[in-house]
C-alpha positions in Angstrom: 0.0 0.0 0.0 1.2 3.3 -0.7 1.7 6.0 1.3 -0.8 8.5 -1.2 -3.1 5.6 -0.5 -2.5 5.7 3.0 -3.2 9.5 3.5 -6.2 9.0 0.8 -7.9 6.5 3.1 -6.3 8.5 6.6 -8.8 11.8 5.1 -11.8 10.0 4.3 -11.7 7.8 7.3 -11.0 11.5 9.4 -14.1 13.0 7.0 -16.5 9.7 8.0 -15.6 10.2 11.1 -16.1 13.9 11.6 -19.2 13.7 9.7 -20.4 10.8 12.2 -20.0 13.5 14.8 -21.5 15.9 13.8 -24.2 14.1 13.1 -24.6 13.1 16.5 -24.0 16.2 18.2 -27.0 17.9 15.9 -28.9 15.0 16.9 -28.2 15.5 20.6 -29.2 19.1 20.6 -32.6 18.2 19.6 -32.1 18.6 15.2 -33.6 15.8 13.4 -33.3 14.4 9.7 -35.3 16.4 7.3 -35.6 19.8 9.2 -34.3 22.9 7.6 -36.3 25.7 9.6 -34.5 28.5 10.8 -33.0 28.9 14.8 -35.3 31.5 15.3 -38.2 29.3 14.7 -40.4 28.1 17.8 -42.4 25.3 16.1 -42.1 21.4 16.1 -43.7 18.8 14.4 -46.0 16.9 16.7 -47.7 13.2 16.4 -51.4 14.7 17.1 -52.2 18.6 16.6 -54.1 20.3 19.1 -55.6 23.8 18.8 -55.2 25.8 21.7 -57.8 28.1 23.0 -55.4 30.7 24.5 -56.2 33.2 22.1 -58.8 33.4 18.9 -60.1 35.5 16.2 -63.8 37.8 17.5 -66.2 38.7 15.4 -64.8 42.0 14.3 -61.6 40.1 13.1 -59.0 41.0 15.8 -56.9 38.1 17.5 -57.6 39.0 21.4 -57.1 36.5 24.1 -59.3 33.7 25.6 -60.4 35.0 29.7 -61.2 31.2 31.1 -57.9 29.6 29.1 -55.6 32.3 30.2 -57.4 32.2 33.9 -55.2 28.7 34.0 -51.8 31.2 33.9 -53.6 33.7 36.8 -53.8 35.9 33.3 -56.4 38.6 33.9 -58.3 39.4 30.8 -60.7 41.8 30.2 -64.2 42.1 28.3 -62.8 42.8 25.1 -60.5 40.0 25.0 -56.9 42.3 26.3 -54.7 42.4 29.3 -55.9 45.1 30.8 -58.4 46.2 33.2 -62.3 46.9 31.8 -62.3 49.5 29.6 -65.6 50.6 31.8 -63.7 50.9 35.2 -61.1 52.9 34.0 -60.2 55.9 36.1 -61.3 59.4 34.7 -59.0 61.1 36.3 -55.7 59.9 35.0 -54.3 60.2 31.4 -54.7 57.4 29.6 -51.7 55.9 27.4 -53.1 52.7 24.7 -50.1 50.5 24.2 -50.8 49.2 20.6 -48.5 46.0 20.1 -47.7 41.9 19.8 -46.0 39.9 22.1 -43.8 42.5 23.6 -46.5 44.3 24.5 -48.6 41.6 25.8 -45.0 40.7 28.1 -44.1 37.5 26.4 -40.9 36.3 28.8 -41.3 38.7 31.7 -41.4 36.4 34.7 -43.5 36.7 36.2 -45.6 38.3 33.2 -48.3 40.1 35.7 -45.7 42.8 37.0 -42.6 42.3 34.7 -44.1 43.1 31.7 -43.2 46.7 30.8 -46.6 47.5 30.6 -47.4 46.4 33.8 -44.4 48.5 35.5 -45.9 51.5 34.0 -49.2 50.6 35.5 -48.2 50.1 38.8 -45.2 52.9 38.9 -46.7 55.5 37.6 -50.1 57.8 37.9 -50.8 56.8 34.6 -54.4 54.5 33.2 -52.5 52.2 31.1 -54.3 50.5 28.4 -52.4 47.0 26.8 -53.7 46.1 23.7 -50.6 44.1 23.1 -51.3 40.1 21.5 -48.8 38.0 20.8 -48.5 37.2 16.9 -50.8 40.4 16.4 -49.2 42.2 13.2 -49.5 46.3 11.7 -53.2 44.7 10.4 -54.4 44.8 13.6 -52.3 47.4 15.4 -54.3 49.5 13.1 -58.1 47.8 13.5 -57.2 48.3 17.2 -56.3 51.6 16.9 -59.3 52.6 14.7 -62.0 51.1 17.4 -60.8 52.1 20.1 -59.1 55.5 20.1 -62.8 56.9 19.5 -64.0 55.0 22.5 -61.0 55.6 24.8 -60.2 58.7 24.3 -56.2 57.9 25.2 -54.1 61.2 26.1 -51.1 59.3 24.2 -51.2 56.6 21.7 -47.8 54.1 21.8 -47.3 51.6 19.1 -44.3 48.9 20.2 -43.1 48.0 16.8 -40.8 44.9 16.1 -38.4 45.2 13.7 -38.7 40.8 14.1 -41.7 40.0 12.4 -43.6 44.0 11.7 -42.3 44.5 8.5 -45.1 43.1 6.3 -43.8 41.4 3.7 -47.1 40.1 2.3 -50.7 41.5 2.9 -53.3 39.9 5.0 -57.3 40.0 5.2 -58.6 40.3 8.4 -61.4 37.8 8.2 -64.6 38.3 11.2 -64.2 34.8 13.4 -61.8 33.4 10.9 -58.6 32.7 12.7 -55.8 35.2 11.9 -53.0 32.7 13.5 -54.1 29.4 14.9 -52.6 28.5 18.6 -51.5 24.8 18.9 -49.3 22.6 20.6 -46.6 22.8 17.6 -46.9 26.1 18.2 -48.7 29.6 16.9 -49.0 28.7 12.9 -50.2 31.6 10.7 -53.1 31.9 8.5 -51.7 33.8 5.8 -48.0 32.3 4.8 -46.0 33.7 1.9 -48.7 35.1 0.7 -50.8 32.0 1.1 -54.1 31.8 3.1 -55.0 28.9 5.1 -58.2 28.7 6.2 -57.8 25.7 8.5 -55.0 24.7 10.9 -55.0 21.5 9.0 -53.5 22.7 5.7 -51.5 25.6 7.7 -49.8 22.9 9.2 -49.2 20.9 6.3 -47.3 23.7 5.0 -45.5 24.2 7.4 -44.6 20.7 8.6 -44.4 19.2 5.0 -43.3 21.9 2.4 -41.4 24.8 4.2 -39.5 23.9 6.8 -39.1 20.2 6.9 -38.2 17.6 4.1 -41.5 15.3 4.9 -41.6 14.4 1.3 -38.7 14.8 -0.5 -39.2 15.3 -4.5 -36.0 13.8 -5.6 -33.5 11.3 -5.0 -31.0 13.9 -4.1 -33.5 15.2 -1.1 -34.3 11.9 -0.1 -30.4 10.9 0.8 -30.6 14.7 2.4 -33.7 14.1 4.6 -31.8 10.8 6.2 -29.7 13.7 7.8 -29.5 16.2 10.0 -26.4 17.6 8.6 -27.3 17.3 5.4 -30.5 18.6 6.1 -28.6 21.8 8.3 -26.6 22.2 5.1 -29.3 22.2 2.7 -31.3 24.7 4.5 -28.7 27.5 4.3 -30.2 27.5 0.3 -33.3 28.7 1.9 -32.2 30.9 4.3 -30.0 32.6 1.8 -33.3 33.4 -0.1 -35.0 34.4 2.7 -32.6 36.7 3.5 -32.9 38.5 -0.1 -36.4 38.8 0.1 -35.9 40.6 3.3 -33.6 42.7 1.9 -36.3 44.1 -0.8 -38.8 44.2 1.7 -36.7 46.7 3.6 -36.6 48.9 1.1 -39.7 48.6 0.0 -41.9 48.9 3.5 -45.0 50.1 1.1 -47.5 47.4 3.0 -46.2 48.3 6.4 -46.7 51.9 5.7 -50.4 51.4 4.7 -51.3 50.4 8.0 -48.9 53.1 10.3 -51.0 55.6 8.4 -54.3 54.2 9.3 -52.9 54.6 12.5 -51.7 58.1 11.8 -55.2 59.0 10.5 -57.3 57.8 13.3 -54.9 59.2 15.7 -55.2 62.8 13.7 -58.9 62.2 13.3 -59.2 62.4 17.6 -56.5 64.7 18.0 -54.0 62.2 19.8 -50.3 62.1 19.4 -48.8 58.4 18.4 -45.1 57.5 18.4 -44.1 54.4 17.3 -41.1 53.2 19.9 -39.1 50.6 17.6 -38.1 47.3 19.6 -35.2 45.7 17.4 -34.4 42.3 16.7 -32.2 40.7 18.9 -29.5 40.5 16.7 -29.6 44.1 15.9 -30.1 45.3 19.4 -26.3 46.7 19.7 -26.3 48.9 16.3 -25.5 52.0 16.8 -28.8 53.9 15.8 -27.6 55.6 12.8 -26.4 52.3 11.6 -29.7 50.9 12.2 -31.7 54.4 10.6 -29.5 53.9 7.7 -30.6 50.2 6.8 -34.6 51.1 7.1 -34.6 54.3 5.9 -37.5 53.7 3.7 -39.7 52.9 6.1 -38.1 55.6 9.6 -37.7 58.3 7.1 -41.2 58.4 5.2 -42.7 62.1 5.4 -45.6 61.2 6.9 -43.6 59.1 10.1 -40.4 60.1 10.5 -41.0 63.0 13.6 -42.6 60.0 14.9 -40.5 57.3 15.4 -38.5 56.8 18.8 -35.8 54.5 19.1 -33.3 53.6 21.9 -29.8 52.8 22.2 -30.2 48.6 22.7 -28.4 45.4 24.2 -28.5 41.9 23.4 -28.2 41.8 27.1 -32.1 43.1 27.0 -33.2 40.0 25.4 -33.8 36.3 25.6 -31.8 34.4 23.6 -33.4 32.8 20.1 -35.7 31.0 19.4 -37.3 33.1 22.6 -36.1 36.6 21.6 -38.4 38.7 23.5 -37.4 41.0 25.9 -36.3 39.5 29.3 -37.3 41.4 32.7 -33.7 43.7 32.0 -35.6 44.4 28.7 -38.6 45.1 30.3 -37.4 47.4 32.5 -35.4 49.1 30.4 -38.2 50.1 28.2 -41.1 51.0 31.3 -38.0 53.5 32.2 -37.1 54.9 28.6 
């Protein structure tokens, strides 16, 4: 045997080996064959799907939150379906500030979420009637149906709209559908209705999507994605093919914010209509949180430096120390308390 042989055999053996490994280690961590989604990603493929009652679409379209499922998580909810007190037994003589928001806003990750939640630090440190219209997985669609009910009703002094740079920029346009679920709660985890521009008017065939096409290689179209779906490396490996595509749509969605805009200025108007001001505080990605803010201005100029937003846009020097890690990413109590005192 030679010794070109030898050192032929010695790499392959060290590559089998390595690859063996790694294999493992992906395994180990909780990645199986076939799956490609992203890190960020809180959803896994279950043997039975349930839908959760937790939250739901109303009859007037918005996604609000169930009183007797949250009850189970000492969540107090009020008549209209938010996490705040009635709208009835709010005190006349404060000032009122509506918090108009998703997750953040509701206090995803504050532990414990009934005083941690930035929302509820105002409401408890300050002489102010806060108002939390915050939903988890509630998008600019709704910021803007909320705003347009209830600003008329309330009468707020000051109108804040939390805006995540995560998930806010609308890449695609929704309906907003009375009763028809928006984004459907289960115990995979909260799976949209409308998905790349697709709208899935049962969890059933959301799911599918999901599960099946997008993110994990449940039926593989070719030989050379069947070997890959055996894999978790492979399957790691392949992914980066989609997440480099993603990453260029985002890219022209940034610069294009034309659908996102639509829907600040509903706000815009209904807050002009009842003579209210409205900033929009900006709540960056976790990856982004350390920028330095012109940086960060620079890169979504389109959509902080439109005429009719721009004087109302307020961001904050950030951490990453503010924030969970992914797939969480929500602000941690730090986070929390960072933004109640900004």
């Amino acid at each position: 045997m030679t010794d070109r042989y030898k050192r032929w055999l010695f790499q392959l053996g060290f590559i089998l080996i390595s690859f063996v490994l790694i294999e493992l280690v992906l395994r180990a961590k909780g990645y199986k064959p076939g799956d490609m989604k992203p890190n960020w990603l809180n959803f896994k493929p279950v043997d039975t799907l349930e839908v959760q009652r937790y939250f739901y679409t109303n009859d007037e379209g918005l996604f609000v939150a169930d009183s007797l499922a949250q009850s189970v998580f000492s969540i107090q909810i009020n008549r209209d379906g938010f996490r705040s007190p009635d709208f009835e037994a709010l005190d006349s003589n404060k000032k009122k500030i509506l918090l108009i928001g998703d997750s953040f806003t509701w206090g995803m990750s504050a532990y414990p979420l009934q005083n941690n939640c930035f929302a509820d630090i105002l409401r408890n440190e300050t002489n102010f009637e806060i108002i939390n219209t915050g939903i988890p997985a509630a998008d600019p669609v709704q910021y803007a149906a909320v705003a347009e009910k209830y600003i008329p009703i309330l009468k707020p002094d000051y109108v804040l709209v939390m805006f995540f740079m995560g998930n806010d920029l609308m890449m695609h346009d929704r309906p907003s559908i009375p009763g028809e679920p928006y984004c459907y709660p289960t115990n995979a985890g909260a799976i949209l209705a409308d998905i790349d521009g697709k709208h899935f008017s049962n969890v059933n065939d959301a799911y599918r999507y999901v599960a099946y096409e997008k993110y994990y290689l449940k039926n593989p179209t070719n030989f050379f994605e069947k070997i890959i779906s055996k894999s978790a490396l492979l399957s790691r490996l392949y992914s980066l093919k989609y997440r480099i595509e993603e990453k260029i749509r985002y890219e022209k969605n940034v610069k294009n914010t034309a659908i996102t805009k639509k829907y600040l200025n509903k706000i815009q108007q209904a807050c002009s209509n009842n003579h209210v001001p409205v900033k929009y505080v900006l709540i960056p990605e976790v990856k982004e949180a350390g920028w330095p803010l012109k940086d960060y201005a620079k890169k979504y100029a389109d959509l902080l430096e439109d005429t009719n937003l721009k004087n109302d846009w307020v961001l904050f020097e950030n951490s990453k120390d503010n924030f969970m890690d992914y797939p969480d990413a929500h602000l941690n109590n730090k986070g929390h308390r960072y933004y109640a005192d900004k």
